[in-house]
N, C-alpha and C positions, 0 to 999 in steps of 0.2 A: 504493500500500500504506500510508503514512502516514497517507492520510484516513481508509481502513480501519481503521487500527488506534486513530487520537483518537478515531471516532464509537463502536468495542468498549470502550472506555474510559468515554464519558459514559453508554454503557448500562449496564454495571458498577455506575456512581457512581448512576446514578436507582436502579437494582435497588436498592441499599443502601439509598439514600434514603427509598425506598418499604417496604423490609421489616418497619418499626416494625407502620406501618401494617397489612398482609397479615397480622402476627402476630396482633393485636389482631380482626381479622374472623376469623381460624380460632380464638379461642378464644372468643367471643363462641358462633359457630356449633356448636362442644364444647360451650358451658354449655346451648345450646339443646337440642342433642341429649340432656346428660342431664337436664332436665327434663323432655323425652318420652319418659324412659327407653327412646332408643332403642340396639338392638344395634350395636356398632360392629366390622359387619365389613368385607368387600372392597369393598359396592357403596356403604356408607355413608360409607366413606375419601374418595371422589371427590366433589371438594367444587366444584371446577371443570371447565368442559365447552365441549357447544355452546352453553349456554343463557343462559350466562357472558359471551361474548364476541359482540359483534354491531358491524355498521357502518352509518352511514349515504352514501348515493355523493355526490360534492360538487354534482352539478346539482338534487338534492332539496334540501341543505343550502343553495345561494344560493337557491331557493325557500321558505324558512323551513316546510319540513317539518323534522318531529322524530322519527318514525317509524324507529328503525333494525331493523336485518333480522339475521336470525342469518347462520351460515355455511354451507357449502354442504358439504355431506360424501356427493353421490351419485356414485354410479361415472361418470355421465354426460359422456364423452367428453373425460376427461385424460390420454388416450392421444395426443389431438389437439396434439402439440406445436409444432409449425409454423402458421406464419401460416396459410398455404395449407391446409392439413389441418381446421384451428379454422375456416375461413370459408369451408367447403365447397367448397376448391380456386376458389373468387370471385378468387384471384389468381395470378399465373405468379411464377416467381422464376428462378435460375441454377441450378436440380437442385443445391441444398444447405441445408441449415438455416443461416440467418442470412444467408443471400443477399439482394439488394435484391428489392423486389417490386412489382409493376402490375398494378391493378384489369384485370383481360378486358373491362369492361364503360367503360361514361365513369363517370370521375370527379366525382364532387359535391361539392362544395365545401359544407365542414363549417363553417367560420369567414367571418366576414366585413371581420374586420381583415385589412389587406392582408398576402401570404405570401411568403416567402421562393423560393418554385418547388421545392427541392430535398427532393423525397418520395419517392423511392424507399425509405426506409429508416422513413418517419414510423410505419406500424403498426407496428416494433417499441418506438417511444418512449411509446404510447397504450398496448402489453403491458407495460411495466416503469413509466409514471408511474399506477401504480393511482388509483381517481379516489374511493376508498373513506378514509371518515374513522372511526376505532375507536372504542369504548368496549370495555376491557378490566377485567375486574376480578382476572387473574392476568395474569401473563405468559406469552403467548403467540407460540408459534413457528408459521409456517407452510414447510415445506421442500420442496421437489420437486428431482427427483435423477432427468437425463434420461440414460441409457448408451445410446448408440445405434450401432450396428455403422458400421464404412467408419471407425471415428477421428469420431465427432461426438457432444457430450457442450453436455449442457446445466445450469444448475443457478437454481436459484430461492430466496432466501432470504428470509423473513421474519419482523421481531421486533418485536412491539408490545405495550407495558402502558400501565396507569394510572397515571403518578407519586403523581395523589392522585386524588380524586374531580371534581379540574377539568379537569385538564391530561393527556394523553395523548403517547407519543411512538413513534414507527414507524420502522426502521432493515431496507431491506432491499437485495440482492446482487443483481445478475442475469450471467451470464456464459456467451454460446455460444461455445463451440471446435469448428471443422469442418475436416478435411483433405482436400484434394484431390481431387473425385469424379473428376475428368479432368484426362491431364497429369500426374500426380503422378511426383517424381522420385524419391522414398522412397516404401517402403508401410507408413510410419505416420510422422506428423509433419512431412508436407509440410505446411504450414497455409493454406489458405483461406481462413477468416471466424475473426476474434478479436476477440469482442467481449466489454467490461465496461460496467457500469452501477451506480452507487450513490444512493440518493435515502433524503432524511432528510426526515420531516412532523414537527409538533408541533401538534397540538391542542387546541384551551380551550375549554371554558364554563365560565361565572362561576358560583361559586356563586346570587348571586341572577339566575341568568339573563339580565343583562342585557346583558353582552360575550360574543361569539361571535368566535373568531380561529385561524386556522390557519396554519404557513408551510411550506412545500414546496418541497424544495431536492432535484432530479436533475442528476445529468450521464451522460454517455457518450462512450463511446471506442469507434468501428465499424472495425475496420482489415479491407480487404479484397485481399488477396494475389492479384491478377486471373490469368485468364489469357484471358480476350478470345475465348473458347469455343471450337470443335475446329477445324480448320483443313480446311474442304472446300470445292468449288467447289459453288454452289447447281443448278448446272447437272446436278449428279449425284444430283441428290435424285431418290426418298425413297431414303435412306440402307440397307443391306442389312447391317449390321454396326454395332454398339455395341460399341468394343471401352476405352472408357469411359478407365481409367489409363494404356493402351497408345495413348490418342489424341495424335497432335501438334497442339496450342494454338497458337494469333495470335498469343498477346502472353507473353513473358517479364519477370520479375523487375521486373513494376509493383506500386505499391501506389495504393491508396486510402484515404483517413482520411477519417473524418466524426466529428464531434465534435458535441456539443448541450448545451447547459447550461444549464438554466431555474431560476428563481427567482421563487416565486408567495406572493404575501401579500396575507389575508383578513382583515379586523376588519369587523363590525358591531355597533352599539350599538343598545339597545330602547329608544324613549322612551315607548312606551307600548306596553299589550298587543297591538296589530296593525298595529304601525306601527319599521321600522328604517331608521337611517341607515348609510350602508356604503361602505368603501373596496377597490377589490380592483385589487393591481397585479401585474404579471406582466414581468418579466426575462430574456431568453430571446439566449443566445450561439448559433449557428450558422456551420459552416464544412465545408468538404470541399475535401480537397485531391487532387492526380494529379500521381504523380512516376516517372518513366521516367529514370532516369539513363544510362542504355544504350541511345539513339533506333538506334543503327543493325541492332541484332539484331531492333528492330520495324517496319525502315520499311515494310515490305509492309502491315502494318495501316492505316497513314496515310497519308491522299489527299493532307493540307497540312498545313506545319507551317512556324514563323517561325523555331525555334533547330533544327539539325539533329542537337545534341549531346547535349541534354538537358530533359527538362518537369518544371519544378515549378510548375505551374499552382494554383490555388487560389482559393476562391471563400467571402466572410464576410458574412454579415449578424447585426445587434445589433440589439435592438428593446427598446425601453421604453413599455407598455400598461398606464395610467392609469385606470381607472372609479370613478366616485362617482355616488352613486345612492340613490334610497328603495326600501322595500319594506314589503309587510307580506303579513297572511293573516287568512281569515275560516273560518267552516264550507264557504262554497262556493267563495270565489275567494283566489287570490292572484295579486299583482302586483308589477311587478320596472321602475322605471322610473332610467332611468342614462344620463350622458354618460361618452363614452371620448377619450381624448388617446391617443395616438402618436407616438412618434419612433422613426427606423429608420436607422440608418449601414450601409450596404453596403461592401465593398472587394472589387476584382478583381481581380487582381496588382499590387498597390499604387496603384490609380485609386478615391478614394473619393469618394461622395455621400452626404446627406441627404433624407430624405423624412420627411415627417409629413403627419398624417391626423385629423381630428376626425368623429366618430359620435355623434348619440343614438340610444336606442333604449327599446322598451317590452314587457312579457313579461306577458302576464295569462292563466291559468289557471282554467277552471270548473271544479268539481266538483259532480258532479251523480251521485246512485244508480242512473240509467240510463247517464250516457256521461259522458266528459271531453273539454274543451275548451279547445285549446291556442293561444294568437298570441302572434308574435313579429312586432315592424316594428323595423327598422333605417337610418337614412338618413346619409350622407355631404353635408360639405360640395360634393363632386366630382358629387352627385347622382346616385351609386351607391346603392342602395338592394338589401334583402332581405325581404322577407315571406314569414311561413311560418304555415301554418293547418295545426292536426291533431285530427281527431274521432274520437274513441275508445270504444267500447259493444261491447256483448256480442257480438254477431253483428257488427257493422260496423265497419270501420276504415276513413278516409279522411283523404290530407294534400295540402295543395297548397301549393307553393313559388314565387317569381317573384323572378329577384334578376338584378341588373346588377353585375356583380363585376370590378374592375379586374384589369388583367393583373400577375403574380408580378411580383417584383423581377427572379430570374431570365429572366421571358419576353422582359425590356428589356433587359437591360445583361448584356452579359457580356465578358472580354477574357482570350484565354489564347492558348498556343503553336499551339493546332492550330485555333479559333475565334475569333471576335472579333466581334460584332454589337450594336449601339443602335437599339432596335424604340420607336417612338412607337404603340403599339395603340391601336383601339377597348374600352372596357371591353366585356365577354360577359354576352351576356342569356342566360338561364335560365328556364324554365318546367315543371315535373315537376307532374303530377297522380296522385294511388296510389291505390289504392282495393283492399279486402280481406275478405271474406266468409266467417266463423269458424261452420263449420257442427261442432257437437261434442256425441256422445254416448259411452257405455261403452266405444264397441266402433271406434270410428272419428272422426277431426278432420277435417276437410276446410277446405281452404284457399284456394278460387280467389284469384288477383290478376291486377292490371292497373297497369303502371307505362306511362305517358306523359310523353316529355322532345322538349321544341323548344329547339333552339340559335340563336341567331343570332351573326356575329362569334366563332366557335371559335376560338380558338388551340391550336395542333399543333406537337410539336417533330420536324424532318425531319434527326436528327444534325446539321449544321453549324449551323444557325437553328432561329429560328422564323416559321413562319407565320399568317397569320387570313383563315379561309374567312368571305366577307360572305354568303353564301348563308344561306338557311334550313334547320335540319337539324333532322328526326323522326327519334328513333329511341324503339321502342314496347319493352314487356316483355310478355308472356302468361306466369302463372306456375300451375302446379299444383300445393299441398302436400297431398298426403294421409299421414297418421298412421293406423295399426291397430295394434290390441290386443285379440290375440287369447289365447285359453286363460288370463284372467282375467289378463292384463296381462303373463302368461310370454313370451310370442313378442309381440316388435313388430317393426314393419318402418316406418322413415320416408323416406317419397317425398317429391324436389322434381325438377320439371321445369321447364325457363324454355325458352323460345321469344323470338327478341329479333331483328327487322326495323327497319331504316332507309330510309329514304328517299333517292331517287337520285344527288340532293345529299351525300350522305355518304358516298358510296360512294371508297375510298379514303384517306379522311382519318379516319372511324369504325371500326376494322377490328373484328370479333367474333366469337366463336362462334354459328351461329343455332341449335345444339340444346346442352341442355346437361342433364344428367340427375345425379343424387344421391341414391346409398338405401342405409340399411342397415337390416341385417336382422340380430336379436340375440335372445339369449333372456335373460330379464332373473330369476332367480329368487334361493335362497338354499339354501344345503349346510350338514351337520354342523348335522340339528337345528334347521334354520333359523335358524343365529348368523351365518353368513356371509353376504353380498350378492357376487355374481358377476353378471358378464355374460359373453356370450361368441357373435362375431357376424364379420358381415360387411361391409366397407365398399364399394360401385359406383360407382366415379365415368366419365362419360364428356361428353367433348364432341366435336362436329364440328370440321371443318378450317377451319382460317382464318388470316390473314397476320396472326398475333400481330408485337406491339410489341416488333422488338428495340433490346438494352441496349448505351450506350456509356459504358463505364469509364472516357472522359474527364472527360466531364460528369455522370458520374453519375446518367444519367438513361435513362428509355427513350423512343425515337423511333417515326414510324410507319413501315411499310415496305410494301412490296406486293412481293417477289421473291423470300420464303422464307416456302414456306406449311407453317404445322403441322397433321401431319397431326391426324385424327382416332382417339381411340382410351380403350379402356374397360381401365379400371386397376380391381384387387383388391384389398383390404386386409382383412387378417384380426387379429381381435386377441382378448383374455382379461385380464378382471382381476377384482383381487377386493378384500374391505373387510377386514379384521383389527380391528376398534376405530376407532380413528383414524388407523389404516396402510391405503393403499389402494395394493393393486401391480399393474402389468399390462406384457403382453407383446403387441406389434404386429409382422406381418409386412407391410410396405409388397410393396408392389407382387407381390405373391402370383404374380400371373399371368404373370409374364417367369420361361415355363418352359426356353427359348433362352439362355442365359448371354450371347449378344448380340444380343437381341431388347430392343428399349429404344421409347424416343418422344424428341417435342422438346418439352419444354416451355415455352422462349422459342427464339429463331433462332440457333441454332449451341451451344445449353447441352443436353445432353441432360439429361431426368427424371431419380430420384433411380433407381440399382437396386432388385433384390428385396436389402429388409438386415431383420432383428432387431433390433427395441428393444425394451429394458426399461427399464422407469419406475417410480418412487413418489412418490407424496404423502402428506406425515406432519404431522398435525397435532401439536402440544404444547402442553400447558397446565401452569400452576404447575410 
């Protein structure tokens, strides 16, 4: 609360700072008005808007685009508050908002400096470290305000002006509160997931354009109140009864913390019109800890364990990532060439080591009035290496990937109460080829794809270890997106089908859904007059059965399993919202179709789905 309340403090002190200023452009914009003698009534008062405030995203900006983009104000899918909901249920979680979460699918590997392993929680630090750099000319609030039934409450804040015409600063909140969907021993304020998140940016350009500099300061606090999911014998599946709060849980009165705290600093200088020199470093604290101070009310849960009394396990990695590097830009291409330095201190209940890592790398972009063209080459001293190609044109998309990506810190070292292993792995090869076919007129989008991925040398976590399958592993994607837009764009309906096959080698170590279907179906128009924008729709989600990845609260991590298979099953969501100005509010029935008060699914192995619950939501924008 103290950081809270210094950073409401400097925002206060710029606001002031800044209001000479603000005064001087609305009176400026007054003497223009009565020069055009124009009438000063309701719509002429509205001096700032959307048109006013725009961003540009940070991977354009190390690209030396300048291009920023206004804001987004359509009703389109802010209903979607959950990870899993916003990415087309692409991820499982523990049936609650703010639970940990795992790709259905494999995992890609997004960075190529070496990782920490501990991701079950990273899509929420990619939702709250917005990658969006402002230019404000009022001060502006952006605020979302999640009430969601069952005790789960979400909130979003954010506050960003101009101090002056160089310097920008962004101060924003994030905090989920969820209780108990199962297990709960109160029915309100048993707690769950408690999580905060605070991140402060400050952004510059120079007047004469020729310093570019941002700094970006987030942390987080993930506190997860386990309870190690319902307490059945697998033997007895598929389960005949959801009786959800009334279920007896594994594990009692554990906690989980994950903490995260990064610190990122940007400077580039121009020496000449197409040409910049650039420093970007990146600070980055991570840890998760697991503490059972009561091992005897859980030792059913536990196979092994080295203290019988009590765990306070815990697991740290530090990293400091160094880039220096030129760049510049033309009408058709730009280019991005840069060395990186690394150092990484890991601890595991007080056993520390050092690692470092040196990379160049090269980024050159075409732009071209028919298509764009993307590469990225990467190499390690270790002879790790990533190349990535992407062709982009109106009708055709195609990428292809090839990378040798060393194993996490976690996948090597780890030492706690209930595990303890030092893995010397093969680095993992990678190979994805995508391709995508944008067939689009009035009335209909059509979308075929095709995703192709070879593994060799996978590594897999089996709960106690980790393993590396040296085999060769396919596994392919078939994808169908069709779009319709029907009765002049009132009724749409958006289809995705995936279809997603391995190869015999991965059978078991790959586990996935092979059907997977996603559509809704909404009428999109506008009420009273046509002032208002509504939607008002339906959401289908369904996948087949498969020995999803279940989660252990030790590690924090999810394993693969093959003895508790989820079933298959098509979930309904129905929702309603609408635009007021710059208020947009809407109301969501999850899971519409659990007409049985204990008719439910599994969404990971022993966590059942979220129930049927009511949400209501807003998004509010504010300006001056």
């Amino acid at each position: 609360m103290r950081i809270i309340f210094i950073f409401l403090i400097l925002i206060c002190s710029f606001s002031s700072f800044a209001q000479e200023r603000e005064e001087n452009t609305e009176k400026e914009v007054n003497q223009e008005r009565l020069k055009q003698r124009t009438m000063l009534d309701d719509s002429t008062k509205i001096i700032y808007g959307m048109k006013t405030t725009s961003y540009i995203d940070k991977d354009n900006f190390h690209f030396s685009d300048t291009i920023f983009n206004i804001l987004d104000s359509t009703l389109n899918n802010i209903y979607d508050i959950s990870v899993p909901e916003s990415n087309e249920f692409l991820y499982q979680n523990l049936g609650n908002l703010g639970s940990p979460l795992n790709n259905i699918y494999l995992n890609i590997p997004t960075a190529f400096s070496l990782q920490s392993g501990l991701g079950s929680l990273k899509p929420y630090i990619k939702n709250i470290s917005t990658e969006r750099l402002y230019d404000t000319k009022s001060p502006f609030i952006d605020l979302g305000l999640y009430f969601g039934g069952l005790g789960r409450s979400k909130v979003d804040f954010e506050f960003s002006r101009n101090v002056n015409k160089s310097w920008n600063l962004t101060f924003a909140i994030n905090r989920i509160s969820s209780d108990k969907q199962i297990g709960a021993i109160r029915n309100k304020g048993d707690k769950n997931i408690k999580s905060s998140s605070v991140r402060l940016n400050v952004f510059h350009n120079s007047k004469n354009k020729k310093v570019s500099h941002y700094t970006d300061f987030m942390t987080l606090n993930h506190n997860i109140l386990g309870t190690g999911g319902i307490d059945l014998v697998t033997d007895s599946l598929p389960l005949k009864f959801f009786l959800y709060k009334d279920f007896d849980v594994r594990l009692k009165d554990v906690n989980n913390l994950y903490k995260n705290l990064k610190l990122e600093s940007y400077t580039d200088y121009r020496l000449s019109d197409h040409f910049k020199v650039y420093n970007h470093t990146k600070f980055k604290n991570e840890q998760f800890s697991y503490e059972d101070m009561n091992i005897s009310e859980n030792l059913d849960f536990y196979d092994q364990l080295t203290n019988n009394i009590s765990t306070q396990d815990s697991f740290k990695v530090k990293s400091i990532n160094n880039r220096v590097g030129i760049k510049g830009n033309s009408k058709i291409l730009n280019y991005n060439i840069y060395g990186n330095i690394g150092t990484y201190k890991f601890n595991t209940n007080l056993v520390e080591n050092n690692i470092s890592e040196l990379y160049v790398g090269a980024l050159i972009k075409y732009i071209n009035s028919n298509f764009d063209l993307f590469g990225n080459f990467e190499i390690k001293k270790t002879s790790d290496y990533r190349f990535k190609l992407d062709f982009k044109s109106r009708i055709f998309e195609a990428s292809y990937l090839s990378g040798l990506y060393e194993p996490t810190i976690f996948q090597e070292n780890y030492k706690g109460n209930h595990y303890s292993w030092t893995n010397d792995f093969n680095s993992s090869f990678l190979n994805v080829i995508n391709a995508k076919i944008n067939l689009e007129n009035n009335f209909l989008i059509f979308s075929p794809s095709i995703n192709l991925h070879t593994i060799k040398d996978h590594i897999y976590y089996v709960e106690t270890n980790h393993l590396q399958h040296a085999q060769l592993i396919s596994f392919n994607q078939f994808i169908i997106d069709l779009k319709l837009k029907l009765f002049g764009s009132i009724i749409q309906i958006d289809n995705k089908y995936t279809y997603s096959v391995s190869s015999k080698s991965g059978e078991g170590i790959l586990n996935f859904p092979r059907h997977k279907f996603y559509s809704k179906l909404y009428y999109n128009g506008k009420w009273f007059n046509n002032t208002i924008p509504v939607q008002l729709g339906a959401i289908t989600s369904y996948r087949s059965e498969f020995y999803g990845d279940s989660y252990n609260p030790i590690t924090q991590n999810f394993y693969v399993q093959n003895e508790f298979q989820l079933e298959n099953y098509l979930r309904f969501d129905i929702f309603f919202t609408m635009q007021v100005n710059n208020l947009r509010i809407y109301l969501k029935m999850n899971h519409f179709n659990q007409f049985d008060r204990y008719d439910g699914y599994f969404v990971t192995p022993y966590y059942p789905a979220q129930k049927k619950v009511l949400d209501l939501g807003v998004r509010w924008y504010f300006f001056n």
